[in-house]
C-alpha positions as CSV (number, residue, x, y, z in Angstrom):
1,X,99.0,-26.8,-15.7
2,X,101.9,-29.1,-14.8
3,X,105.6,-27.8,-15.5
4,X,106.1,-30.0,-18.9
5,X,102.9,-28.5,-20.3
6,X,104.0,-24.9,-19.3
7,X,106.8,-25.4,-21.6
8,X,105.1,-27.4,-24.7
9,X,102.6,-24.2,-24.9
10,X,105.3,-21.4,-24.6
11,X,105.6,-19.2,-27.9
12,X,107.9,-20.4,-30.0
13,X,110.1,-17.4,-29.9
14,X,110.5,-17.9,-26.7
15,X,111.3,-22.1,-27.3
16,X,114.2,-21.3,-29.6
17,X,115.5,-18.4,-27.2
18,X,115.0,-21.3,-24.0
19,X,116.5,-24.2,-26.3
20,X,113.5,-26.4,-25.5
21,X,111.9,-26.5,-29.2
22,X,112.1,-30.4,-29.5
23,X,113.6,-32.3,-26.6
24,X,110.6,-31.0,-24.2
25,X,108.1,-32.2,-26.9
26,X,110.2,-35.3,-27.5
27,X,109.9,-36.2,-24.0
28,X,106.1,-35.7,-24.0
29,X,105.1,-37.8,-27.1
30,X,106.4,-41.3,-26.2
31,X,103.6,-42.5,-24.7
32,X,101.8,-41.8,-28.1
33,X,104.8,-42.8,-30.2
34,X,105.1,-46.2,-28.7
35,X,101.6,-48.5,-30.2
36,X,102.7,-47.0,-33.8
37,X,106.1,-48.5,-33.1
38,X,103.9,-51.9,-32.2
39,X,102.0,-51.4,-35.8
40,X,105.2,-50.6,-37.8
41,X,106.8,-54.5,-36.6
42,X,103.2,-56.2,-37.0
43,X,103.0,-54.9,-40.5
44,X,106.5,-56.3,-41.1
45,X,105.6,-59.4,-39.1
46,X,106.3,-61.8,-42.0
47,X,109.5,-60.8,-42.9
48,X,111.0,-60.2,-39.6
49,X,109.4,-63.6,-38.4
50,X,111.5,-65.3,-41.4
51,X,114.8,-63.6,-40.7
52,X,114.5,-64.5,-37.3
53,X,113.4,-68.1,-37.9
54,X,116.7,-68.2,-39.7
55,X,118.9,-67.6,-37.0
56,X,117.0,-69.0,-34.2
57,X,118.8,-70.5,-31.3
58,X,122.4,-68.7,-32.7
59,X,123.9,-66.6,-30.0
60,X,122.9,-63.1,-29.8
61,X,125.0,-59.7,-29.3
62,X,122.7,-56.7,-28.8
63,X,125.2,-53.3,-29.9
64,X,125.1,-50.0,-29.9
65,X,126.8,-47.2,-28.2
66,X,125.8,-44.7,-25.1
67,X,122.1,-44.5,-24.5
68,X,121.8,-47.3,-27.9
69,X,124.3,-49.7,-25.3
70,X,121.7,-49.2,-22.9
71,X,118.8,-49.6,-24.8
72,X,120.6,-53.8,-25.1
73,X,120.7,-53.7,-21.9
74,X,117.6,-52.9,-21.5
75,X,116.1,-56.4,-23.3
76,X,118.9,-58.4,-22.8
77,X,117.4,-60.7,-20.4
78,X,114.0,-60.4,-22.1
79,X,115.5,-61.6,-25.3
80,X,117.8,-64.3,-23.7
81,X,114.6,-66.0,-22.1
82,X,112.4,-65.6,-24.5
83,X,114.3,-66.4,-27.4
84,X,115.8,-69.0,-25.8
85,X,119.3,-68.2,-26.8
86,X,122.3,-67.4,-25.3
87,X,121.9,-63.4,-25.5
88,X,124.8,-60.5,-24.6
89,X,124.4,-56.8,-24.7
90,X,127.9,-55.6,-26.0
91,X,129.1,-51.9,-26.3
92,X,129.7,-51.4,-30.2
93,X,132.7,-49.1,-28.5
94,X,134.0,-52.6,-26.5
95,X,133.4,-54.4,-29.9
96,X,135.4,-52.6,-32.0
97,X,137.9,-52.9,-30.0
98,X,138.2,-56.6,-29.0
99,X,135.4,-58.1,-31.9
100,X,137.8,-61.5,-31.5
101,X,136.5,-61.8,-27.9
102,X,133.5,-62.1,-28.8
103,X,132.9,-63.8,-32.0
104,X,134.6,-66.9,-33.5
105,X,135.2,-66.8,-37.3
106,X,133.8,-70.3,-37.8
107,X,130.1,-69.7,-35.8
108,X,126.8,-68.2,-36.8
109,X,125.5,-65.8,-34.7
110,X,123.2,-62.4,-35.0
111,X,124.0,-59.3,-34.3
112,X,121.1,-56.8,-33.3
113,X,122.3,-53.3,-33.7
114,X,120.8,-49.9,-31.9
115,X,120.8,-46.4,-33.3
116,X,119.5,-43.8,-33.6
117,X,121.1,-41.6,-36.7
118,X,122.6,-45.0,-37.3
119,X,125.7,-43.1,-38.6
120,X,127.8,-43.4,-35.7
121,X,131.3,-44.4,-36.3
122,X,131.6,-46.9,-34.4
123,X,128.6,-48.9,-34.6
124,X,129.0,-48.4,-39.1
125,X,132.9,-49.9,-38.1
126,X,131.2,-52.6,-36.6
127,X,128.5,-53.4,-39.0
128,X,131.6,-53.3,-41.8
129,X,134.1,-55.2,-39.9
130,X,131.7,-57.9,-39.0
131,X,130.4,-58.0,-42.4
132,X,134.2,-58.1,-43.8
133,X,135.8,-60.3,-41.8
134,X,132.9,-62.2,-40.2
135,X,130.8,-64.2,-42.7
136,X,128.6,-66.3,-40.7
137,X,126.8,-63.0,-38.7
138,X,123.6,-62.1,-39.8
139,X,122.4,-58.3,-38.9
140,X,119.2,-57.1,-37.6
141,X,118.8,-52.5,-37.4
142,X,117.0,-50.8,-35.6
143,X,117.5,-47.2,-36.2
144,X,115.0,-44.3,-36.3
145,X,116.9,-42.9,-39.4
146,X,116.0,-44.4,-42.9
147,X,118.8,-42.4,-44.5
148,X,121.5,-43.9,-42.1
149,X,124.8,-45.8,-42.9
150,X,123.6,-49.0,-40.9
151,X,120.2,-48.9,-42.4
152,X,122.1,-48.4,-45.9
153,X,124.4,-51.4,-45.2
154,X,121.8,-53.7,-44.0
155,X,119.9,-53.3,-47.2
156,X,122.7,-54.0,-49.2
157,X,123.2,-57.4,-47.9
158,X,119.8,-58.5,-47.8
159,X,120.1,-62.3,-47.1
160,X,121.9,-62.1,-44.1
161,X,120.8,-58.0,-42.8
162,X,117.6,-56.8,-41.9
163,X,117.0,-53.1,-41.2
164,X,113.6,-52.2,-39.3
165,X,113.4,-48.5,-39.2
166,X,111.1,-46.5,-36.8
167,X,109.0,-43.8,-37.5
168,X,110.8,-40.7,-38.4
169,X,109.2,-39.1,-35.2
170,X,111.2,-41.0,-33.0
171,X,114.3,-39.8,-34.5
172,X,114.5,-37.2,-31.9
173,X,116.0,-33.9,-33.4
174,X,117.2,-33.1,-29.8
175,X,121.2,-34.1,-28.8
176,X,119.4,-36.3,-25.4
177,X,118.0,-39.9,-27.2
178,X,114.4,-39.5,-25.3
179,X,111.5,-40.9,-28.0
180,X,114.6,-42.8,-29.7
181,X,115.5,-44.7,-26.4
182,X,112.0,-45.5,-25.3
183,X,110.5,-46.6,-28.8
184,X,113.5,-48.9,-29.9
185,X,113.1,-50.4,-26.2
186,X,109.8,-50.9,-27.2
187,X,110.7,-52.7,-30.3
188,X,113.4,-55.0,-28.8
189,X,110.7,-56.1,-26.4
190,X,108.0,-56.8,-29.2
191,X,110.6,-59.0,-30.8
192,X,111.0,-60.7,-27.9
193,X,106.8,-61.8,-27.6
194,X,106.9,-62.6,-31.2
195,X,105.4,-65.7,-30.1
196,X,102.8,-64.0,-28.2
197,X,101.9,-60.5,-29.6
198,X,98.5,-60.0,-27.7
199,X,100.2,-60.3,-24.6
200,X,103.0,-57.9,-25.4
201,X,100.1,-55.4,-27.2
202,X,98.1,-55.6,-23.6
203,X,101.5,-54.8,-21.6
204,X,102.3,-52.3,-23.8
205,X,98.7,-50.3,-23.7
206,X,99.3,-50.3,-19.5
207,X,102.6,-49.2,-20.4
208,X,101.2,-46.0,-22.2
209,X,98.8,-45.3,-19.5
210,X,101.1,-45.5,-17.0
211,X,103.5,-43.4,-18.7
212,X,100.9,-40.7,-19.7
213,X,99.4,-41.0,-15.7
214,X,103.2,-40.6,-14.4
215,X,103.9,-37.5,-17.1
216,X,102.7,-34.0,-14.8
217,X,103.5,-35.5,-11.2
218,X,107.1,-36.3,-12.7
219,X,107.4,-32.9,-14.6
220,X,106.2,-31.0,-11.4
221,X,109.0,-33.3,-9.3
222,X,112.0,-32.9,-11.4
223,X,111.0,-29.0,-11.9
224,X,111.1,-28.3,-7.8
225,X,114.3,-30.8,-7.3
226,X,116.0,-28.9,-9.7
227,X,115.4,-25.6,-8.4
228,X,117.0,-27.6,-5.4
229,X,121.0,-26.8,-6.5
230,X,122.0,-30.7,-6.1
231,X,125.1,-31.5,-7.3
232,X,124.7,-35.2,-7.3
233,X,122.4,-37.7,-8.1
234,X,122.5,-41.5,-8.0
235,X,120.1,-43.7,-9.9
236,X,119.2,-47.2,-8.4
237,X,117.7,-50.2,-10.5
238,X,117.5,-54.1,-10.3
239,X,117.5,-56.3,-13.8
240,X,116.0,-54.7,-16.4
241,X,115.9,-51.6,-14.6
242,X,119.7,-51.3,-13.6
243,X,119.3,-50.2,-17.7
244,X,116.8,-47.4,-16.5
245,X,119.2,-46.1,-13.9
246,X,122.4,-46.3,-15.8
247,X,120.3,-43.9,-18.9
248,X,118.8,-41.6,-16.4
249,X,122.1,-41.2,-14.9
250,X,123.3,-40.2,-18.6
251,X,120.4,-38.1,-19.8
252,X,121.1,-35.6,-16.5
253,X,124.9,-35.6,-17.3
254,X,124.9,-35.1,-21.1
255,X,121.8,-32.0,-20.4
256,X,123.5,-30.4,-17.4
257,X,127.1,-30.7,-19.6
258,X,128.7,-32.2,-16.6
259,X,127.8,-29.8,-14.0
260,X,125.8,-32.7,-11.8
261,X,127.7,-36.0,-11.3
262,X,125.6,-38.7,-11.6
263,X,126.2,-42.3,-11.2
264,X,124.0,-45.7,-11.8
265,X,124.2,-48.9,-9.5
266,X,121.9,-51.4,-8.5
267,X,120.5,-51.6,-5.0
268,X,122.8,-54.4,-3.9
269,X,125.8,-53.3,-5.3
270,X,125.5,-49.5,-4.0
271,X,127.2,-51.0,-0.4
272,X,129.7,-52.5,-2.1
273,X,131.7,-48.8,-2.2
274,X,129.8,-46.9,-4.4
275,X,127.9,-45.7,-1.4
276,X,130.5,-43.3,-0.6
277,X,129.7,-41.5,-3.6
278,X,126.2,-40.3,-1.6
279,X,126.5,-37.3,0.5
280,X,123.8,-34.1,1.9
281,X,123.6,-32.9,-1.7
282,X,122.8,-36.0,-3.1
283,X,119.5,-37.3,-4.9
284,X,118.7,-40.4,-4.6
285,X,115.7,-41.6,-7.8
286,X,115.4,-45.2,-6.9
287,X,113.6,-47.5,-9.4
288,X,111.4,-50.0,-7.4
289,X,111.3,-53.4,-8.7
290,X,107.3,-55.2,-8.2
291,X,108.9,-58.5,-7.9
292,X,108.5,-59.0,-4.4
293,X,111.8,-60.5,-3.0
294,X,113.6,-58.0,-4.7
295,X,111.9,-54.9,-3.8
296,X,112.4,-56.2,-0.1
297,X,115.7,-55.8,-0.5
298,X,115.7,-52.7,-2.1
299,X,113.4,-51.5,0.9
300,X,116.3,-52.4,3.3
301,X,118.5,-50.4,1.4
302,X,116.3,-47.5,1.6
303,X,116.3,-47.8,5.0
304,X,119.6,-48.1,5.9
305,X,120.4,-44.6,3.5
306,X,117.6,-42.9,5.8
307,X,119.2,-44.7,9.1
308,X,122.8,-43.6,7.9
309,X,121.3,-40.1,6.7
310,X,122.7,-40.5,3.6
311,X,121.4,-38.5,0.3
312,X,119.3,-35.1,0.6
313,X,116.5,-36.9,-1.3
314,X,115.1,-40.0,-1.6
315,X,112.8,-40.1,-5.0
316,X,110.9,-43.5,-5.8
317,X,109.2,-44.6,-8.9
318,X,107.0,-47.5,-9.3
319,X,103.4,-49.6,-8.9
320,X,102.1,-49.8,-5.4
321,X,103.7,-47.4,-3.8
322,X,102.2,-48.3,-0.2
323,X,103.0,-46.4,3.6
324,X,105.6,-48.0,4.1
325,X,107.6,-46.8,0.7
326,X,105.9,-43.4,1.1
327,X,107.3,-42.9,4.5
328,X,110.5,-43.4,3.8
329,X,110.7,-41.5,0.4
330,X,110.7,-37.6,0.1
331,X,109.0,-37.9,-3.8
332,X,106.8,-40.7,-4.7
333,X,105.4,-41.5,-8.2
334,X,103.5,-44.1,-8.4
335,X,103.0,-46.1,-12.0
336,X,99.9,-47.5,-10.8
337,X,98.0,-49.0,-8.0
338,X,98.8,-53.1,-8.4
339,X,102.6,-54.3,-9.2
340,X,101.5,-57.1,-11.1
341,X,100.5,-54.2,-13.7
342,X,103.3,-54.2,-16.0
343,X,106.1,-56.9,-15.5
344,X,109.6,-55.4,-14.4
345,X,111.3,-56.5,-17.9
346,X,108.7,-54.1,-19.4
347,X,109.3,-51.4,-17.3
348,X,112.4,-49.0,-18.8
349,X,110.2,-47.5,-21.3
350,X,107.9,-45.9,-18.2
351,X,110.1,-45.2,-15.5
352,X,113.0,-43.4,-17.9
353,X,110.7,-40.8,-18.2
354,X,111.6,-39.4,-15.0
355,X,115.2,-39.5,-15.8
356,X,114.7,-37.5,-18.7
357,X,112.6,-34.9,-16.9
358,X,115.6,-34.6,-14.8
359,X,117.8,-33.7,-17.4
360,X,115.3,-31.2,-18.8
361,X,114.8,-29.3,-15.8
362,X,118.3,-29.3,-14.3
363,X,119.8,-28.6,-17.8
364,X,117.1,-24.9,-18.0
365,X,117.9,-24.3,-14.4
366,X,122.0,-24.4,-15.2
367,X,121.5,-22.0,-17.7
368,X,121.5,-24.4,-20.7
369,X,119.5,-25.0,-23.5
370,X,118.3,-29.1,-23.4
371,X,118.2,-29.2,-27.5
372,X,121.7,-28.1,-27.6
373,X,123.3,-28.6,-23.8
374,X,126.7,-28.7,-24.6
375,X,128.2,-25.1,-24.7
376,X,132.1,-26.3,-25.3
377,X,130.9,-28.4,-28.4
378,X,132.2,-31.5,-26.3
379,X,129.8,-33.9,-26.9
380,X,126.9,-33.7,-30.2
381,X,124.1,-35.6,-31.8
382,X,126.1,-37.9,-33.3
383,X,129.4,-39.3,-32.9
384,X,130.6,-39.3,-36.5
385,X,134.6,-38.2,-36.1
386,X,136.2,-41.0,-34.4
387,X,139.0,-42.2,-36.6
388,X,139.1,-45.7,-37.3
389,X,141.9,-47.9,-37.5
390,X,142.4,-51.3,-39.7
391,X,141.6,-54.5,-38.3
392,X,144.0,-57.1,-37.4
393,X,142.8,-60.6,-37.1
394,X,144.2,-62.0,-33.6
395,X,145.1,-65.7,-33.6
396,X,145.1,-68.2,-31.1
397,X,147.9,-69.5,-29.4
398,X,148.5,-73.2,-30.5
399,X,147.0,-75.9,-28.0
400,X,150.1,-77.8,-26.4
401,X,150.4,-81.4,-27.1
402,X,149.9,-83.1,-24.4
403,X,152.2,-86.0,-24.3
């Protein structure tokens, strides 16, 4: 019995007593959760495929705030090539703030919003102000709550806003976003193969089997590194998986309520002064791309942390895992025995998982309860009391005449 499965069969007395009644099962189920997600946008094919028709080639912002930020971040590449349209993932919390730098009142463009509750405050201020003051933006939703603002909103302006809502049991009923993050990945990327479901439906069923292969070793992993006391832990990713470190490094921080500093870089940019951040109670999770060239440069950075005896820990996730990575690695977990398996943009969905774990463990370990890990009420579920403040149109400063 691996450690995940010793807590999904506890009583559930002693569940609600540990704070694990949802997030641990959340955690568990994506695999599963993830080909229904697939179903729900097939059946909606139609409709989706003429909303998008309608704004094809228009520039792309991908919103959402926290884990729903990284979730864009996550596809942004994905969409941008496959779409074939300029494509930027944009923090609704940066939009709010500064929408003028980033849209022009006279151009079309689509806005693809992330949430969860879909009741946030500022992602709803977005959705609003966009829809007040910016006529020429359609809206695409994806939110896991039917019953949400956004989702509300979007239905009310149904020419130009399209709401896709998940199944309810991704709307995880734990504060982490585990089954939320992972399933609206999932549907970003199936938008994205629009043109070539089968292909995305194969991906995705190597995706599940890898996920559900991965589940025990990286339960049994997280459970004995957190037993470990380390007080930091740095998560290392290349393209779309930069996305995977920067939410791992989130779901330990938000389920440990601050008590382990994290931080998320990519391989390359780790030298460039973040390294300092690494010490002898340090663990190291690094994300390993299959593309070839760049997983040789993330072997050399490996290599230099073991050299420069940097990090208590080196953990590696990914497909092919040969001597070479296992020798220089203290944990290996290996996705599966060929790289060309799953293609690296497909990979956040999988490789989060041991992120989460993480935060599960080190959050029951500290003392806390994972459904609930924030004793001082600083952070919850959903960020619904941020006060927001009118709008004011910026203008341009006039051209000077060139004489």
């Amino acid at each position: 019995m691996n450690s995940l499965i010793a807590l999904l069969e506890l009583p559930e007395e002693k569940k609600r007593q540990l704070g694990v009644e949802h997030t641990a099962a959340e955690i568990a189920q994506q695999p599963k959760t993830w080909p229904g997600t697939l179903s729900l946008l097939r059946r909606q094919e139609a409709e989706l495929r003429k909303f998008l028709a309608a704004q094809a080639g228009l520039p792309v912002l991908l919103a959402g705030a926290g884990t729903s930020d990284f979730i864009g971040k996550a596809v942004e590449r994905l969409l941008e090539e496959r779409w074939r349209a300029p494509v930027r993932a944009v923090a609704s919390t940066e939009l709010l703030t500064g929408m003028d730098e980033w849209i022009r009142s006279e151009e079309a463009a689509l806005c693809l919003s992330f949430s969860r509750s879909g009741d946030s405050s500022e992602g709803v201020a977005v959705i609003e102000e966009m829809m007040e003051r910016f006529g020429n933006v359609a809206h695409l939703v994806i939110t896991c709550n039917a019953d949400g603002a956004m989702a509300k909103l979007a239905a009310g302006r149904s020419r130009l806003a399209y709401a896709l809502v998940l199944d309810p049991v991704t709307n995880d009923r734990g504060l982490a976003m585990t089954s939320s993050f992972s399933n609206m990945v999932v549907a970003g990327q199936a938008l994205g193969y629009f043109d070539d479901p089968d292909e995305y439906g194969n991906s995705l069923q190597q995706m599940a089997k890898s996920a559900e292969s991965l589940m025990p070793s990286a339960a049994d992993a997280a459970a004995k590194l957190a037993k470990r006391g380390l007080t930091r832990m740095c998560f290392l990713g290349s393209s779309a998986l930069t996305a995977t470190a920067a939410e791992s490094a989130l779901k330990v921080q938000e389920m440990t309520a601050g008590q382990i500093f994290t931080m998320s870089q990519s391989f390359l940019g780790l030298r460039h002064g973040p390294l300092s951040f690494i010490d002898r109670q340090t663990l190291v999770v690094a994300y390993l791309a299959s593309d070839e060239r760049t997983r040789s440069y993330e072997i050399d950075l490996l290599s230099e942390l073991r050299d420069k005896q940097l990090g208590a820990t080196i953990a590696v996730t990914g497909y092919g895992l040969g001597p070479e990575i296992q020798g220089m690695a203290d944990v290996t977990l290996e996705l599966g025995p060929d790289t060309s398996m799953v293609p690296d943009a497909l990979r956040p969905p999988v490789d989060v998982i041991f992120g989460q774990l993480l935060g599960l463990f080190c959050s029951l370990e500290a003392g806390l309860k994972p459904d609930t890990p924030s004793p001082s009420g600083a952070i919850s579920r959903v960020v619904s009391h941020v006060k927001i403040h009118p709008a004011t149109t910026r203008r341009a400063d006039p051209v000077p005449e060139i004489k």
